[in-house]
C-alpha positions as CSV (number, residue, x, y, z in Angstrom):
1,X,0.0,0.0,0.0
2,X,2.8,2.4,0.9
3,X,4.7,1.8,-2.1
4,X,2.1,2.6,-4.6
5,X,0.7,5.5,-2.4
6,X,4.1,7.0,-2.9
7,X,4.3,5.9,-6.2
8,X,1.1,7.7,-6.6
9,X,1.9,10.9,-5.4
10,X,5.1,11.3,-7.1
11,X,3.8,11.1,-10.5
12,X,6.2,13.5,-12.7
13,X,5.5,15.0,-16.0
14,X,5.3,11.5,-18.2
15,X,8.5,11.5,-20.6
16,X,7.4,9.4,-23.1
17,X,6.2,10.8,-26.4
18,X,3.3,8.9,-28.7
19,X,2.9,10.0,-32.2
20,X,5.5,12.7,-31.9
21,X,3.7,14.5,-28.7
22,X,4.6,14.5,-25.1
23,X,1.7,13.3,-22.7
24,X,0.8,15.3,-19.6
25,X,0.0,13.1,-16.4
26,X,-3.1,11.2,-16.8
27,X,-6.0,13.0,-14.9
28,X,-9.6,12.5,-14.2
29,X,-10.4,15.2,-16.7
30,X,-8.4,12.5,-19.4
31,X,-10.3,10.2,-18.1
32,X,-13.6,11.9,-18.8
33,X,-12.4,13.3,-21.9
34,X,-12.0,9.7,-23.6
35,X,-14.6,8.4,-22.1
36,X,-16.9,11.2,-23.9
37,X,-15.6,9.5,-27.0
38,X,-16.0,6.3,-26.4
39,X,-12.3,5.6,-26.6
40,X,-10.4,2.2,-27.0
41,X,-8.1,3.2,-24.5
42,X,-10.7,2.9,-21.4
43,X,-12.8,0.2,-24.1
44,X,-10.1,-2.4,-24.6
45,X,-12.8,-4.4,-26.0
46,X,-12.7,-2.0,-29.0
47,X,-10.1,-1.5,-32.0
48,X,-7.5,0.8,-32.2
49,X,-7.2,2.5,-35.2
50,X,-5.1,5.3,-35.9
51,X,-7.6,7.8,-35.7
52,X,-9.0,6.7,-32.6
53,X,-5.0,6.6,-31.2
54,X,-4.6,10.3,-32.5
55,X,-7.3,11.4,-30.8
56,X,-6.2,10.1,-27.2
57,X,-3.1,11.5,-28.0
58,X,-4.9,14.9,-28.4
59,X,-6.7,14.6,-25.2
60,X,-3.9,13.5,-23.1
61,X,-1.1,16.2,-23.9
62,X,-4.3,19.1,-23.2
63,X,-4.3,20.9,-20.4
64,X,-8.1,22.4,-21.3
65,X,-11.7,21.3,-23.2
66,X,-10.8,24.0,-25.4
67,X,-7.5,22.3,-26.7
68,X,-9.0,18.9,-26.8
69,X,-12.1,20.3,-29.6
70,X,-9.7,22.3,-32.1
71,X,-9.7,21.0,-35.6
72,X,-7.1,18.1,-36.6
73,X,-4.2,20.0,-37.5
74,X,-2.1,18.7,-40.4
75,X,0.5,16.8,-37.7
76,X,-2.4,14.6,-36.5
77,X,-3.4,14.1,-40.0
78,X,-0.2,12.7,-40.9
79,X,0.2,10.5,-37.8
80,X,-3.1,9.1,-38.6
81,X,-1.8,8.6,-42.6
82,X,1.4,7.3,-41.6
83,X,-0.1,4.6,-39.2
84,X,-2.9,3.3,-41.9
85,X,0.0,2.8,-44.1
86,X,2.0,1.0,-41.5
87,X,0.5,-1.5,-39.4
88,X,3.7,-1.7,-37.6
89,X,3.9,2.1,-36.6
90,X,0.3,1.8,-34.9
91,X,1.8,-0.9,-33.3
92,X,5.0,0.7,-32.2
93,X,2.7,3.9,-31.0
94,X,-0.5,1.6,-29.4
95,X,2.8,0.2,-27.0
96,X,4.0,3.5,-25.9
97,X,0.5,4.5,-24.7
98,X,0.2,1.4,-23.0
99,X,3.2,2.0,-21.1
100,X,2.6,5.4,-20.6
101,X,-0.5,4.0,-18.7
102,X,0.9,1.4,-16.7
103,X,3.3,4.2,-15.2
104,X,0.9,5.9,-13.6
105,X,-1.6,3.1,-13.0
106,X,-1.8,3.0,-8.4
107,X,-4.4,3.3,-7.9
108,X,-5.2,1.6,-4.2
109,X,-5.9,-1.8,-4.0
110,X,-9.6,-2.7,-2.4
111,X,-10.3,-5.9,-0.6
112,X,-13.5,-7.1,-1.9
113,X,-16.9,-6.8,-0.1
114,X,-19.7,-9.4,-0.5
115,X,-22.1,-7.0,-2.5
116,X,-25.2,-6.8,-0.9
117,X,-29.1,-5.4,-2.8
118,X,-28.3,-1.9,-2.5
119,X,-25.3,-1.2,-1.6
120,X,-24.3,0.3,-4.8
121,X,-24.3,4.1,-5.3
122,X,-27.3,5.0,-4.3
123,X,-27.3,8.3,-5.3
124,X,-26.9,7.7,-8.8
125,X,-23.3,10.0,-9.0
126,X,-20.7,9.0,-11.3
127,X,-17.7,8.1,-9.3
128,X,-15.4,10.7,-10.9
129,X,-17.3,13.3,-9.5
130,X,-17.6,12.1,-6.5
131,X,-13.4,12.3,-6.5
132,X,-13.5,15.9,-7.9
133,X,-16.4,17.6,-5.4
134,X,-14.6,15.4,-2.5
135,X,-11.1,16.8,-3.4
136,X,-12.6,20.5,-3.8
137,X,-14.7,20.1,-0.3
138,X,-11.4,19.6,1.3
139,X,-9.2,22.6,-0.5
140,X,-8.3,21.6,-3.9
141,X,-9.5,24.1,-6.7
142,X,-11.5,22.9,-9.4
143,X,-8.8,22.6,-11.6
144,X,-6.5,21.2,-9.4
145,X,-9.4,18.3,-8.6
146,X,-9.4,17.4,-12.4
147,X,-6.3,17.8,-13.5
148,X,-3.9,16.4,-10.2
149,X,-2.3,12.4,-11.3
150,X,-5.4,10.2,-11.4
151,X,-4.2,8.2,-9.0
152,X,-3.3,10.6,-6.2
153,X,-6.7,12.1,-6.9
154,X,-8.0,8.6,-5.9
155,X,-6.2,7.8,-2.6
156,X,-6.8,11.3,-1.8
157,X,-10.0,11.0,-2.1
158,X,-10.4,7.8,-0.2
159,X,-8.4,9.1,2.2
160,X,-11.1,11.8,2.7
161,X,-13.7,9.4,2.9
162,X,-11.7,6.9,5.1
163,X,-11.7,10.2,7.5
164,X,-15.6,10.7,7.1
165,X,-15.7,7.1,8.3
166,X,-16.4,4.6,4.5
167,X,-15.8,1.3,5.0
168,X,-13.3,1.2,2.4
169,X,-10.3,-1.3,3.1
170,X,-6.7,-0.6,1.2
171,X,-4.7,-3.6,0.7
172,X,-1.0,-3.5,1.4
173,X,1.7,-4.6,-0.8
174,X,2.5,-7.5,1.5
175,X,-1.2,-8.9,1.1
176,X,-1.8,-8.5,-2.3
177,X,2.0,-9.9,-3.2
178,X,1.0,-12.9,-0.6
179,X,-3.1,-13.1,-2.4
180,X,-0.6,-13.2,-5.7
181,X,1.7,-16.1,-4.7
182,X,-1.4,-18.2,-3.5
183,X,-2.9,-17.4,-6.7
184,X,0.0,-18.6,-8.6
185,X,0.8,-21.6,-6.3
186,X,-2.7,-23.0,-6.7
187,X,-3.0,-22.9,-10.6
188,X,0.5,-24.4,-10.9
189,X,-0.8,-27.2,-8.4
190,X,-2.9,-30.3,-10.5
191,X,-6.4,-31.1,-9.0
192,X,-6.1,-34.8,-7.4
193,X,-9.8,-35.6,-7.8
């Protein structure tokens, strides 16, 4: 737990460039962004095509809304010409995103609850703005709340909600590595029966 919180809230500026263009952190406002779109990047059940990867790339090296709605400019026309002609470019490119993800992906780790009738969000509030308005009720600015690393907006958040008194349980490092091992040692054991 400890590790990835840190990990979490030392998120730098994200060195790694995909179709020519240097991401920014990935922030709930990203997150919201592709989602508005339908994107393969949150959909992995969807293909990636080049336009769909220029796209993402456009909403995650924008600071604002504004930036995200401009017209294709003739760079993100030719990334997206350059990749139809070669499969192996989208290739190259779809792998730099992914690891561009999986940088900043630490989210806290949740032990599972039995789900019980009702117990889902009740209220009906989509979970990312439940992060943003708890982040800005305890002295974030708006822009701060969308824009922080995604995943230091989360454990800030839940530790906000931990405080308000949420039953939400973070699983350490040592349990999940231990919940890993078993995992691992029981597939690799053969069923006797």
């Amino acid at each position: 737990m400890e590790k990835r919180w840190i990990k979490a809230a030392t998120i730098l500026q994200p060195s790694i460039e995909v179709c020519g263009v240097r991401l920014l952190p990935f922030c709930l406002r990203h997150r919201i962004a592709l989602e508005a779109i339908s994107s393969p990047v949150l959909n992995t059940d969807k293909h990636m095509s080049p336009a769909h990867l220029v796209a993402a790339v456009k909403i995650l090296s924008s600071k604002t809304l504004d930036q995200v709605t401009t017209p294709a400019t003739l760079r993100e026309r030719f990334w997206v010409s350059r990749m139809q002609i070669s499969p192996s470019i989208l290739v190259s490119e779809i792998s730099k995103l992914v690891s561009y993800l999986n940088e900043q992906a630490f989210w806290p780790r949740f032990w599972e609850k039995d789900s019980k009738a009702g117990t889902s969000n009740q209220a009906g509030i989509p979970w990312q703005l439940a992060v943003v308005s708890s982040l800005t009720r305890n002295g974030c600015t708006l822009e701060e709340a969308w824009t922080m690393p995604e995943a230091e907006a989360i454990w800030m958040h839940m530790a906000h909600s931990t405080a308000l008194g949420a039953d939400a349980k973070v699983m350490s490092d040592e349990e999940y590595e231990a919940i890993e091992k078993y995992k691992k040692q029981r597939n690799q054991t053969p069923d006797r029966n």
